[in-house]
gemmi code that builds the backbone of each chain (N, CA, C; Angstrom):
import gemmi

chains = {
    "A": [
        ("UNK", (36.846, -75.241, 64.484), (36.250, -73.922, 64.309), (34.747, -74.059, 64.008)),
        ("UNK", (34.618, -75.382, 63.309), (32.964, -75.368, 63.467), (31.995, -75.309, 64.270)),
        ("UNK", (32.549, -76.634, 65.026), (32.206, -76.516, 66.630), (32.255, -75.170, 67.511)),
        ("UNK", (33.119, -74.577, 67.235), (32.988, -73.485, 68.064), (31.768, -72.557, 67.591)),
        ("UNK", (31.977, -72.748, 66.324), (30.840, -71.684, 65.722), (29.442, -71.612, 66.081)),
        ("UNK", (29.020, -73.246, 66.488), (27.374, -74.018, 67.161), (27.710, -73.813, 68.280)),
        ("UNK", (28.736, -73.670, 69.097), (28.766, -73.725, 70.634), (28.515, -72.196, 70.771)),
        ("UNK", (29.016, -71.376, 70.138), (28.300, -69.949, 70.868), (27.249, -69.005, 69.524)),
        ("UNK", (26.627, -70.159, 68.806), (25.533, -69.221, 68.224), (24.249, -68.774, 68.850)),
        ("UNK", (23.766, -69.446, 69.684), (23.356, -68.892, 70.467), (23.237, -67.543, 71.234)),
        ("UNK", (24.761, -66.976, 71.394), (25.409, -66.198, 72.308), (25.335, -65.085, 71.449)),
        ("UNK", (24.724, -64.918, 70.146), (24.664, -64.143, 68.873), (25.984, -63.669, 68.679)),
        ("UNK", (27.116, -64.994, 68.478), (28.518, -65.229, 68.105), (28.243, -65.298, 66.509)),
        ("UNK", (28.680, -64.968, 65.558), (28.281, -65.513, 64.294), (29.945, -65.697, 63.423)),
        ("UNK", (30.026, -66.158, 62.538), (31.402, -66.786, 62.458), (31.303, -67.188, 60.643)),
        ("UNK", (31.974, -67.219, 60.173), (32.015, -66.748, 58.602), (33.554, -67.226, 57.909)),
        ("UNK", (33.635, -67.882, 57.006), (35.279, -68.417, 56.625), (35.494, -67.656, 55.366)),
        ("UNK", (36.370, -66.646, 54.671), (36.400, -66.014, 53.909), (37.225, -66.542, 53.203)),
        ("UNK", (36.758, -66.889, 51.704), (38.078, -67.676, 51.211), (38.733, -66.805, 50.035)),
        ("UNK", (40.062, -67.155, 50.320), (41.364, -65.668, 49.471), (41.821, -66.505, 48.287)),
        ("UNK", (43.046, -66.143, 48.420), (43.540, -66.822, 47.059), (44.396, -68.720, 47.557)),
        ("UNK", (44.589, -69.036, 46.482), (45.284, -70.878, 47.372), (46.547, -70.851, 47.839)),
        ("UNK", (46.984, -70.965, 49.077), (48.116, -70.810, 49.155), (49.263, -71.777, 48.913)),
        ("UNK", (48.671, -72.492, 48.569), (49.737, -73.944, 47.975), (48.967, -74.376, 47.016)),
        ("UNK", (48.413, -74.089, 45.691), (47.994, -74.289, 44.412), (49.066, -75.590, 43.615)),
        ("UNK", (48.138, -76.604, 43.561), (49.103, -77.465, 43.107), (48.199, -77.978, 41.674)),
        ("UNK", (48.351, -78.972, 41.140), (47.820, -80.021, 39.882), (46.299, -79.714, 39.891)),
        ("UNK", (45.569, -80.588, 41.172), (44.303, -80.674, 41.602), (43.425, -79.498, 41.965)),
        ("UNK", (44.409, -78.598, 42.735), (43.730, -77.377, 42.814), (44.968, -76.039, 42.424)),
        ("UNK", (44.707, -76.258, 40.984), (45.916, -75.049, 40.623), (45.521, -73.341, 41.502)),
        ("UNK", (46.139, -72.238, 41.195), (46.225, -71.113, 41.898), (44.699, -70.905, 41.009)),
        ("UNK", (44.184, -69.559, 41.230), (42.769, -69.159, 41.033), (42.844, -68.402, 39.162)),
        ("UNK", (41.856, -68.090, 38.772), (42.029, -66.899, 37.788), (40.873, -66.590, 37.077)),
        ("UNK", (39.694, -67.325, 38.034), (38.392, -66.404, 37.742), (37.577, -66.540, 39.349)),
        ("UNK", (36.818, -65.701, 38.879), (35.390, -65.992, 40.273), (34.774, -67.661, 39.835)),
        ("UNK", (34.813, -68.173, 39.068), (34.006, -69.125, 38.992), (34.935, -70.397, 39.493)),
        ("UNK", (35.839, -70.276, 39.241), (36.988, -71.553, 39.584), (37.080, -71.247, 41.312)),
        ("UNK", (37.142, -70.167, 41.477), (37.055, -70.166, 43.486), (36.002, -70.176, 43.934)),
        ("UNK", (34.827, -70.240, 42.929), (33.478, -70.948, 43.520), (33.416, -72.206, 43.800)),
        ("UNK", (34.333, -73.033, 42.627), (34.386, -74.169, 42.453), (35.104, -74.371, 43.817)),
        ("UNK", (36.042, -74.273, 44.291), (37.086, -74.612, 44.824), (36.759, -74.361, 46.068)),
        ("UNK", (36.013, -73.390, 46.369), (34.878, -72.924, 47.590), (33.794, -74.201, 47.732)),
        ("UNK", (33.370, -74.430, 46.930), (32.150, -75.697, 47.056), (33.103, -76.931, 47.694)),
        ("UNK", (34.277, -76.912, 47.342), (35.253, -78.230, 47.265), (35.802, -78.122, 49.113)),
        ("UNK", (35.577, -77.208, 49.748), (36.406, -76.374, 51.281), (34.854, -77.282, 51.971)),
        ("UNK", (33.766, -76.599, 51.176), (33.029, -77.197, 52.309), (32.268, -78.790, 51.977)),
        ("UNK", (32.794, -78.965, 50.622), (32.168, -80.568, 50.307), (32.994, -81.682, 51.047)),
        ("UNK", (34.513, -81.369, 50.878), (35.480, -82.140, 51.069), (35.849, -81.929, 52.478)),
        ("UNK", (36.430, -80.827, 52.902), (36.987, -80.225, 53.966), (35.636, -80.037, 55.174)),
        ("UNK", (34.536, -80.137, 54.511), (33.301, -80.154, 55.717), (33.262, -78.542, 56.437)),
        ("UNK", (33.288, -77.755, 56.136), (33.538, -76.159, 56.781), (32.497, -75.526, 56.203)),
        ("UNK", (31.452, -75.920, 57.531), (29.683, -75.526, 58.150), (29.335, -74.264, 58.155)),
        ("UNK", (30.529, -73.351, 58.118), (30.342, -72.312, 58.666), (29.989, -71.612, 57.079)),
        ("UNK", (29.466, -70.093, 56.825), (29.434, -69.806, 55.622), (30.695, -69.257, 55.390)),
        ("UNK", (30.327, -69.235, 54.263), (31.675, -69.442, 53.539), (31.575, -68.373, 52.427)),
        ("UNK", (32.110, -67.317, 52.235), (32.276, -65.977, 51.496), (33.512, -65.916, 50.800)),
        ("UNK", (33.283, -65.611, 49.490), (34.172, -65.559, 48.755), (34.788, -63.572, 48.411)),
        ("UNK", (36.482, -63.958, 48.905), (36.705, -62.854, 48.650), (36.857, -62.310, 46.942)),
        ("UNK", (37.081, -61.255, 46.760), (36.915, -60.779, 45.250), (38.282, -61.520, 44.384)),
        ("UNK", (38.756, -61.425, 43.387), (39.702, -62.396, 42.764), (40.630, -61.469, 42.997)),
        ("UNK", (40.768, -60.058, 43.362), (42.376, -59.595, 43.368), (42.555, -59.579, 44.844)),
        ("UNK", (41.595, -59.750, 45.926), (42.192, -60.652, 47.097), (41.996, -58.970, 48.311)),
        ("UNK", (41.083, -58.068, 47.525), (41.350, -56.703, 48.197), (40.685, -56.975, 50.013)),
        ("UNK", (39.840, -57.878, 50.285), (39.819, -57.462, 51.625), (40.999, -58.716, 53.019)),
        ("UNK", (41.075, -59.411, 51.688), (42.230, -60.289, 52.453), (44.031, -59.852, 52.681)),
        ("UNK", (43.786, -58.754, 51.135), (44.908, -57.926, 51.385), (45.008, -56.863, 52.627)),
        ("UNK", (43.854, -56.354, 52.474), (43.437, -55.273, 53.374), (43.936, -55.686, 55.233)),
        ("UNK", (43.868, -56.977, 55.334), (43.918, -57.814, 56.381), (45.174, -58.388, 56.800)),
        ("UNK", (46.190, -58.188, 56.041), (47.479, -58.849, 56.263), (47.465, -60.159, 55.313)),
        ("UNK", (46.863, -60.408, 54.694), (46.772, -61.768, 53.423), (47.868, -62.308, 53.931)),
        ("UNK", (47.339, -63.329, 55.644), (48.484, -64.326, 55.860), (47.503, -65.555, 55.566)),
        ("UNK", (48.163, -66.758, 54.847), (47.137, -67.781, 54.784), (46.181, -68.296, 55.356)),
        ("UNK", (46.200, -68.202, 56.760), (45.092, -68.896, 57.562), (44.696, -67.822, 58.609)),
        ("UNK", (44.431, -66.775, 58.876), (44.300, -66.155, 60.291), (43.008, -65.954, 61.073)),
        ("UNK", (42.575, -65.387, 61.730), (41.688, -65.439, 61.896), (41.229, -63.866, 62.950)),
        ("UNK", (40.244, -63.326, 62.845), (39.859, -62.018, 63.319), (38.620, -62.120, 63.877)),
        ("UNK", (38.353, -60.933, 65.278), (36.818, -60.976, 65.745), (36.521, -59.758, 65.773)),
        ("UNK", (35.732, -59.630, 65.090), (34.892, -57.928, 65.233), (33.666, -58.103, 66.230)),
        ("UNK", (33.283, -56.636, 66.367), (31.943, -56.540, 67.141), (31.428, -56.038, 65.788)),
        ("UNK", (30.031, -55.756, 66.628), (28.551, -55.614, 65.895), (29.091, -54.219, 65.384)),
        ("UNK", (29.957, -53.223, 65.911), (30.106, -52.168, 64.885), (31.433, -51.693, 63.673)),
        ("UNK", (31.568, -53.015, 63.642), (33.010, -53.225, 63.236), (34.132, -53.336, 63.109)),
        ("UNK", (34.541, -53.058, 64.772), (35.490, -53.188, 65.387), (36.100, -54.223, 65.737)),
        ("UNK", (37.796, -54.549, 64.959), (38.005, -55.388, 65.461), (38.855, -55.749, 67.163)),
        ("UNK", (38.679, -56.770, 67.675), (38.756, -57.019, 68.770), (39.797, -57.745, 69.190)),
        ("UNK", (39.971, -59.070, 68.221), (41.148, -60.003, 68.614), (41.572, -59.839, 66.669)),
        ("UNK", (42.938, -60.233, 66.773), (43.429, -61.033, 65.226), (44.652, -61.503, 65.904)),
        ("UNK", (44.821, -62.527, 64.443), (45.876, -63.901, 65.083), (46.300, -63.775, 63.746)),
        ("UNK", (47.511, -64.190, 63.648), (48.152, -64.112, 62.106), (48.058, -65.549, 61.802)),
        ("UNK", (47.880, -66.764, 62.780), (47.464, -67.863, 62.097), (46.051, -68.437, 62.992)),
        ("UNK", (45.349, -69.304, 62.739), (44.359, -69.673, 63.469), (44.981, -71.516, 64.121)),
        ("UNK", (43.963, -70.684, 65.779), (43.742, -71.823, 66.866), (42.843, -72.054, 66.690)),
        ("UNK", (41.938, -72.590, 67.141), (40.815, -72.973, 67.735), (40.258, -72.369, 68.996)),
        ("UNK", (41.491, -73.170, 69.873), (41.683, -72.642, 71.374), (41.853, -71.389, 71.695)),
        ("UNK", (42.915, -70.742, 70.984), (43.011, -69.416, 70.977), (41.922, -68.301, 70.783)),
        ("UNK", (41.099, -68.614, 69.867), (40.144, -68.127, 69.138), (38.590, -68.349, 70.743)),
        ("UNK", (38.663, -69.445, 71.230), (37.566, -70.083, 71.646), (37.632, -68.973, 72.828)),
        ("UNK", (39.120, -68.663, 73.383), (39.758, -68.153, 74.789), (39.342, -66.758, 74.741)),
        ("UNK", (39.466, -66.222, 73.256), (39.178, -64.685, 73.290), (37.631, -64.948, 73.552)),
        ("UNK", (36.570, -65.365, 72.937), (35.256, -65.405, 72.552), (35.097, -65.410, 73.907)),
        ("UNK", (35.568, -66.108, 74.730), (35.044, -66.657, 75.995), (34.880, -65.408, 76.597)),
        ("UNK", (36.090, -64.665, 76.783), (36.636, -63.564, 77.740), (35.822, -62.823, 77.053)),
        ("UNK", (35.497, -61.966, 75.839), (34.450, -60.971, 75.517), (33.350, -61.441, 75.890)),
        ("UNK", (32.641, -62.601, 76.020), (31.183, -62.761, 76.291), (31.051, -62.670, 77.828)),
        ("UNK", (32.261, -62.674, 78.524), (32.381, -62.690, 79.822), (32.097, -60.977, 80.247)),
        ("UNK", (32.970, -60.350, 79.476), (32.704, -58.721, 79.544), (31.332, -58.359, 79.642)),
        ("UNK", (30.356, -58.751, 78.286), (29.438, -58.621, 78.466), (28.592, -58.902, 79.287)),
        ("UNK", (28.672, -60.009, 80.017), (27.975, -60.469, 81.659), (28.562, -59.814, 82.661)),
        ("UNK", (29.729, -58.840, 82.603), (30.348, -58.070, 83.616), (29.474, -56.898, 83.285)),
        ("UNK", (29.023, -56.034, 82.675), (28.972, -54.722, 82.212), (27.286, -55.116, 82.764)),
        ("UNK", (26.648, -56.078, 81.967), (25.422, -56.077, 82.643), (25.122, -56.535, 83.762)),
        ("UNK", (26.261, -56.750, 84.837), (25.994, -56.777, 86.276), (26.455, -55.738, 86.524)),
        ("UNK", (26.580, -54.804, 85.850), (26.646, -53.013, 86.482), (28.131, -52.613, 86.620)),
        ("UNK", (29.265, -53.468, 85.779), (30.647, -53.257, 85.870), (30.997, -52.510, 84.989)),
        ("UNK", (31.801, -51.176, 85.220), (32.026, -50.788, 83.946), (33.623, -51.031, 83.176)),
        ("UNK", (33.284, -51.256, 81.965), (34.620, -51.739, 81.845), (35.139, -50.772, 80.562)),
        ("UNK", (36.591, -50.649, 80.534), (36.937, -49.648, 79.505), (38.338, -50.902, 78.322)),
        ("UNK", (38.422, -50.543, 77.278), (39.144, -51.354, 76.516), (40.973, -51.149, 76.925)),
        ("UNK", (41.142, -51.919, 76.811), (42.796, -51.826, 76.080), (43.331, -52.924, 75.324)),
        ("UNK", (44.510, -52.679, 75.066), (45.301, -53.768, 74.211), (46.188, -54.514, 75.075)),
        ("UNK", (46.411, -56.081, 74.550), (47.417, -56.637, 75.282), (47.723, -57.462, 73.672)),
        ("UNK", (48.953, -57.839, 74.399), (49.528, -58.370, 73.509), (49.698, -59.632, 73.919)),
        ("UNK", (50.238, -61.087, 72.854), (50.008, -62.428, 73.290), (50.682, -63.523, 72.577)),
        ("UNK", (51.390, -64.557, 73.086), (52.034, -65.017, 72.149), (51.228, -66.690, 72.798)),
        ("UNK", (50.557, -67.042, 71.431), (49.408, -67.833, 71.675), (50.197, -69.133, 70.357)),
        ("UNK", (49.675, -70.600, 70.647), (50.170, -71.837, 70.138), (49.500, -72.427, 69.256)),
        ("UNK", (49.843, -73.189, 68.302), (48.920, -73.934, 67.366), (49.689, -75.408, 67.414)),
        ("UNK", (48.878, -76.331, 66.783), (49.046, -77.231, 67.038), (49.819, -77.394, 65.578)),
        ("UNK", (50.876, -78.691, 65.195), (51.483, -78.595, 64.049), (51.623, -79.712, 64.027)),
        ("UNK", (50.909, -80.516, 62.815), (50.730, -81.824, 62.435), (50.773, -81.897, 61.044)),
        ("UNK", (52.159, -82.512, 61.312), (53.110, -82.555, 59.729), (52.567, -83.693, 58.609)),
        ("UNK", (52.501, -84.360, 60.067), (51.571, -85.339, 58.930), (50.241, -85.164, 57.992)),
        ("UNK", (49.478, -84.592, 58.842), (48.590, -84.193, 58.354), (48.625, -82.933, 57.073)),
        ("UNK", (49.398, -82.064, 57.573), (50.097, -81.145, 56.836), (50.059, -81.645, 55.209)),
        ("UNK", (51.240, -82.646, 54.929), (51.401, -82.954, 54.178), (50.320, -83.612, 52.922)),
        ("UNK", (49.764, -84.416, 54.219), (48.426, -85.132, 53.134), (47.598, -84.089, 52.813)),
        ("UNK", (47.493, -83.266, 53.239), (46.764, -81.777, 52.669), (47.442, -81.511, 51.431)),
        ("UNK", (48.891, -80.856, 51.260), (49.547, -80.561, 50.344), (49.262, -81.827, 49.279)),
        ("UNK", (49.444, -82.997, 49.536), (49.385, -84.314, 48.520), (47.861, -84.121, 47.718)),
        ("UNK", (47.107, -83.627, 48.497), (45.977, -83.596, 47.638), (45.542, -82.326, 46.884)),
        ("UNK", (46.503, -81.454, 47.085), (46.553, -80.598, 46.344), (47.085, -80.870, 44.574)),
        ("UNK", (48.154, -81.391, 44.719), (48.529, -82.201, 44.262), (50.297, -82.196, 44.592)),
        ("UNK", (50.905, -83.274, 43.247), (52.478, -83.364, 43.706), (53.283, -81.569, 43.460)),
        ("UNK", (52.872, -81.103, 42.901), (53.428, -79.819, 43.050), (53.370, -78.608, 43.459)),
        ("UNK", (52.238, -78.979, 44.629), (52.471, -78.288, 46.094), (53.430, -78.931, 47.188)),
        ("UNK", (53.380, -80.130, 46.798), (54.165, -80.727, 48.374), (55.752, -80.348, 47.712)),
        ("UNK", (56.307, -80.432, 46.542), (57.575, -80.496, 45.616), (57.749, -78.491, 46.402)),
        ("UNK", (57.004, -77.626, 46.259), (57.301, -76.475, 46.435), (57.573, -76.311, 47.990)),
        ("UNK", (56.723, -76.560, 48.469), (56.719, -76.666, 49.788), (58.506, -76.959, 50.108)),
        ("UNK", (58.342, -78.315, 50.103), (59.880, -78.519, 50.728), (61.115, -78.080, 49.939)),
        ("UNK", (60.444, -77.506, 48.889), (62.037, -76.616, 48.295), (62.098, -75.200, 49.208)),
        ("UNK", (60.907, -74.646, 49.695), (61.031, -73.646, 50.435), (61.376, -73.706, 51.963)),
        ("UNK", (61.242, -74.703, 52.424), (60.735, -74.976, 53.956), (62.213, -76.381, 54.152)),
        ("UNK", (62.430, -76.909, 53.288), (62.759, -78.396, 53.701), (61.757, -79.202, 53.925)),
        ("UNK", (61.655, -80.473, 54.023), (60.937, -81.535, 54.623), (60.896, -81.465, 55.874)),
    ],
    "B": [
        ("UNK", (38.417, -50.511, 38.418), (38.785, -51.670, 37.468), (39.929, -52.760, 37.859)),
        ("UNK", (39.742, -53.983, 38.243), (40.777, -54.460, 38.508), (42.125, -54.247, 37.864)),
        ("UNK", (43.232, -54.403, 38.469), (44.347, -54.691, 38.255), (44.783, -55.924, 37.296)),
        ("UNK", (45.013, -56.398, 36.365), (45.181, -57.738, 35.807), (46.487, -58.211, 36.500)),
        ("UNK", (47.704, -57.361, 36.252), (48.865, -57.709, 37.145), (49.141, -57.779, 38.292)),
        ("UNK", (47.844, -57.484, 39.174), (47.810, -57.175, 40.652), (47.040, -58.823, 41.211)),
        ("UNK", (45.996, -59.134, 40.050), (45.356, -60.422, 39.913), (45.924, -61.701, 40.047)),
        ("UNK", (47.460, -61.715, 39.110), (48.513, -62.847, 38.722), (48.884, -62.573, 40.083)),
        ("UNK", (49.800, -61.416, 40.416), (50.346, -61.763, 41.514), (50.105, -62.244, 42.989)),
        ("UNK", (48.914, -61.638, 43.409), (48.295, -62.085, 44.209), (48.240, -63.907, 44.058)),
        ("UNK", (46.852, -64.196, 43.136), (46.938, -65.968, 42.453), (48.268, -66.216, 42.499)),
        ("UNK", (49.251, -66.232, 42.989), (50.108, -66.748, 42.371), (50.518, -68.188, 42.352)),
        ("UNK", (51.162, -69.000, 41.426), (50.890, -70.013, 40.266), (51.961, -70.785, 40.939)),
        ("UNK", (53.140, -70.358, 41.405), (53.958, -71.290, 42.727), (54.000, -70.942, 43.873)),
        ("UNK", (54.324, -71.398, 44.776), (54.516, -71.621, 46.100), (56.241, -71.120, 46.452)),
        ("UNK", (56.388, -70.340, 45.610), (57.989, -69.991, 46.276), (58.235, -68.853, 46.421)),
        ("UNK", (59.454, -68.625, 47.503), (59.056, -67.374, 48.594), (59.198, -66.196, 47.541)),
        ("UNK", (59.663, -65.824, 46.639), (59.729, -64.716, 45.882), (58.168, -64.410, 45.814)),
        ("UNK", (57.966, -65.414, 45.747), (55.794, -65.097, 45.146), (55.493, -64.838, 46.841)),
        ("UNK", (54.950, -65.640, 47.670), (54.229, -65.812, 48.461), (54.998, -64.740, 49.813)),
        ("UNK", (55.793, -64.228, 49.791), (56.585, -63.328, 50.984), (55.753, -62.719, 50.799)),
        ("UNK", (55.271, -61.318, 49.881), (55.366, -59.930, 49.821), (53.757, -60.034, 49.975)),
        ("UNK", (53.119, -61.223, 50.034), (51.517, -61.045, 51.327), (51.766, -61.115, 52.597)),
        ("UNK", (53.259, -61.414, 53.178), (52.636, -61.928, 54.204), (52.745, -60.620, 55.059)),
        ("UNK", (51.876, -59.675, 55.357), (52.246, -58.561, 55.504), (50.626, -58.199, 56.816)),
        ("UNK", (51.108, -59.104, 57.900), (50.433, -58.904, 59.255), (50.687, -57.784, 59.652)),
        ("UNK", (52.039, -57.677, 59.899), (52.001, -56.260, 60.812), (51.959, -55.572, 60.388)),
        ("UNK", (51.264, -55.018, 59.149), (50.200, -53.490, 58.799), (49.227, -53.797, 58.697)),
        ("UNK", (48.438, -54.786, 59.265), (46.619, -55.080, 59.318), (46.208, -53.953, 60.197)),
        ("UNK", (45.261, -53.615, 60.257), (44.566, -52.921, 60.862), (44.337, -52.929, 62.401)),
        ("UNK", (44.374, -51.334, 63.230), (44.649, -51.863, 64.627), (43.520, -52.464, 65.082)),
        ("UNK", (43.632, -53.109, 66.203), (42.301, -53.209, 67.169), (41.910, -52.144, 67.718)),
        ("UNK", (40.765, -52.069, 67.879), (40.111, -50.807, 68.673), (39.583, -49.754, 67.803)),
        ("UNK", (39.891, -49.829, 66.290), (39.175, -48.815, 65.778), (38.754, -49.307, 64.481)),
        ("UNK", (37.590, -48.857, 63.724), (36.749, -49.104, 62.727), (37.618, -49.776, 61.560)),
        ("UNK", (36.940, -51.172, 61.360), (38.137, -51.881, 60.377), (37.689, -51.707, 58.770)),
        ("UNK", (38.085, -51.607, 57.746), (37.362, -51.276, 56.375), (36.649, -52.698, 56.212)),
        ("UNK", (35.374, -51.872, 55.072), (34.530, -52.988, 54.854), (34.921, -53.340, 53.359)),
        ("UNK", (34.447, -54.492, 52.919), (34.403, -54.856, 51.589), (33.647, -56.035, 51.417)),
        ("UNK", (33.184, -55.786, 49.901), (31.977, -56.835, 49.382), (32.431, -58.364, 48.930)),
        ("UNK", (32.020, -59.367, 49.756), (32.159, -60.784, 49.315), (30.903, -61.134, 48.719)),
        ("UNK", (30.901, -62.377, 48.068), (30.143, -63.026, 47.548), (30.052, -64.378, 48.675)),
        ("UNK", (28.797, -65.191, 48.164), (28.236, -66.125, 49.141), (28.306, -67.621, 47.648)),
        ("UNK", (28.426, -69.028, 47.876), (28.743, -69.757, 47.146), (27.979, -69.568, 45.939)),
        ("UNK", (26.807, -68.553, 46.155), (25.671, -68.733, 44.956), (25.984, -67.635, 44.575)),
        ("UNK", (26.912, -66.748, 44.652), (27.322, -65.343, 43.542), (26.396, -64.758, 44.054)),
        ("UNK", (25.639, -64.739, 45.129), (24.972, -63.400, 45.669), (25.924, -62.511, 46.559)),
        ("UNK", (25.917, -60.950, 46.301), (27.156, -60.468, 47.108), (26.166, -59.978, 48.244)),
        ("UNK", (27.403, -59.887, 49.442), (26.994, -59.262, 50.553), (28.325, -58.262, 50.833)),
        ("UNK", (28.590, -58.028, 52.134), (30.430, -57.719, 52.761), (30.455, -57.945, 53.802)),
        ("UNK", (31.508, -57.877, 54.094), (31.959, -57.905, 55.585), (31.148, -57.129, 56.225)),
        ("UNK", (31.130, -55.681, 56.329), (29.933, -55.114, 57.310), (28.481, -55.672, 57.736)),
        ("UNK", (28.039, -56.568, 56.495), (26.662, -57.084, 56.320), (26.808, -58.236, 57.875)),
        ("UNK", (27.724, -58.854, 57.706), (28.148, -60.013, 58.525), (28.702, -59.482, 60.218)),
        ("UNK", (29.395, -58.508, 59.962), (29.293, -57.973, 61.632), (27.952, -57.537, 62.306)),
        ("UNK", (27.516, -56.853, 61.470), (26.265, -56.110, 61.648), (25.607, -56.905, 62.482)),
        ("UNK", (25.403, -58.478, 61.981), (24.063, -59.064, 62.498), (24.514, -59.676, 63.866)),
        ("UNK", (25.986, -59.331, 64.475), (26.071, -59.964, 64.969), (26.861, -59.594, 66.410)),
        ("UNK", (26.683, -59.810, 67.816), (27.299, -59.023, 68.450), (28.597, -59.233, 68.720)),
        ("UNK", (29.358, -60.569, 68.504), (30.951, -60.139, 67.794), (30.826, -61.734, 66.299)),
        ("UNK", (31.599, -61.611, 65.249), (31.503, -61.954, 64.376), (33.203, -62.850, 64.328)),
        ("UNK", (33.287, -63.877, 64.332), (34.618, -64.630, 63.763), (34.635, -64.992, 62.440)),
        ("UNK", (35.744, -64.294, 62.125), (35.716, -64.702, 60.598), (37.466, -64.781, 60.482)),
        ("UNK", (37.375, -66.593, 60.101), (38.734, -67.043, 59.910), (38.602, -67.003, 57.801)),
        ("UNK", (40.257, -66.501, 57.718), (40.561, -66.345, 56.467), (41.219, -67.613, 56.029)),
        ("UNK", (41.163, -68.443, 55.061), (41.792, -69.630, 54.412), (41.166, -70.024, 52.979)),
        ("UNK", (41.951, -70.859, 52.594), (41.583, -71.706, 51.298), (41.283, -73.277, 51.194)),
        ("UNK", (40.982, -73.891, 50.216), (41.207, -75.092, 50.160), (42.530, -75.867, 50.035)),
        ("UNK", (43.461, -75.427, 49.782), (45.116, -75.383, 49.623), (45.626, -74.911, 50.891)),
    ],
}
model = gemmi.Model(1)
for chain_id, residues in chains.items():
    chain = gemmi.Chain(chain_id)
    for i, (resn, *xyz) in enumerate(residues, 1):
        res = gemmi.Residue()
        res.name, res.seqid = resn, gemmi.SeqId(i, " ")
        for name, pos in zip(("N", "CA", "C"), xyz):
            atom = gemmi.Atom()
            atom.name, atom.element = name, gemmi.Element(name[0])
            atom.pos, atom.b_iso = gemmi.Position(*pos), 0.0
            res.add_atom(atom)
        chain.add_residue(res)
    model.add_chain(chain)
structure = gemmi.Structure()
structure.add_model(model)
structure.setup_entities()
């Protein structure tokens, strides 16, 4: 998602990571319970985790992530007047890269004199699922995120 | 005024589905195609801006939601 973010800034794409509440709060990074600890923990997304993009902290009772479907990872594209355009209840990359593509494409249609009008489609789009990786995420959360995890999910 | 009990639950302190179900609540997000609500974030240095500030500048805006967890 970073990459994507430098590949169409240019394109006056702009791209923003909003961070909510933890969704697997373990030892290392327990659940939240001030603004200053999800600052902390915000500094830690882009020290550790490397995530270039800015990074906005939502308010501590979670109102615009609620507002949004508060699913752990998703991801949304608005236009310049606030409209949103695409949402995904979890985030691709690819998925994400595919919509961007196709709206910036609109816009090179409309200014070759095409007129184009909106609708909705609907889409059943893939993520990639790497358990392994998965996990060492949860592990560094600490042992009692990965312990919750597979009491809910299984291993 | 915030909620204090609206605060806990949201944070919430385990990872088990009694806690973490009753967010996961996609299909009443907001439709596409029409004006989405705004609200005020903060930036790592406690300066606030919002969401509108961030579409505004931009002619479409991605903004993925996550944590460090």
């Amino acid at each position: 998602m970073n990459d994507l973010a430098q590949l169409h800034k240019d394109a006056n794409v702009g791209s923003i990571f909003v961070y909510t509440h933890e969704a697997h709060p373990g030892e290392n990074f327990s659940h939240l319970t001030s603004m200053e600890q999800k600052q902390s923990h915000a500094h830690a997304l882009r020290d550790e985790l490397e995530v270039t993009r800015p990074i906005l902290l939502d308010s501590l009772d979670g109102a615009c992530h609620r507002a949004y479907g508060s699913m752990p990872n998703m991801t949304w594209i608005f236009t310049r007047a606030g409209i949103p355009v695409y949402k995904s209840d979890w985030t691709d990359c690819k998925s994400v890269a595919n919509a961007i593509e196709y709206f910036l494409d609109g816009v090179k249609r409309r200014k070759d004199g095409m007129r184009l009008a909106p609708f909705r489609v609907e889409r059943l789009d893939f993520r990639t699922q790497d358990r392994e990786a998965f996990y060492k995420g949860l592990e560094r959360n600490g042992p009692k995120a990965v312990e919750e995890f597979k009491a809910a999910f299984g291993s | 005024m915030t909620d204090p009990d609206l605060v806990s639950r949201y944070n919430y302190d385990e990872f088990t589905p009694e806690k973490f179900i009753p967010w996961m609540k996609f299909d009443a997000s907001p439709p596409l195609g029409e004006g989405a609500p705004d609200f005020p974030l903060w930036d790592l240095e406690g300066n606030e801006t919002s969401m509108g500030a961030c579409w505004s500048e931009n002619l479409y805006t991605i903004v993925e939601f996550g944590s460090f967890t």
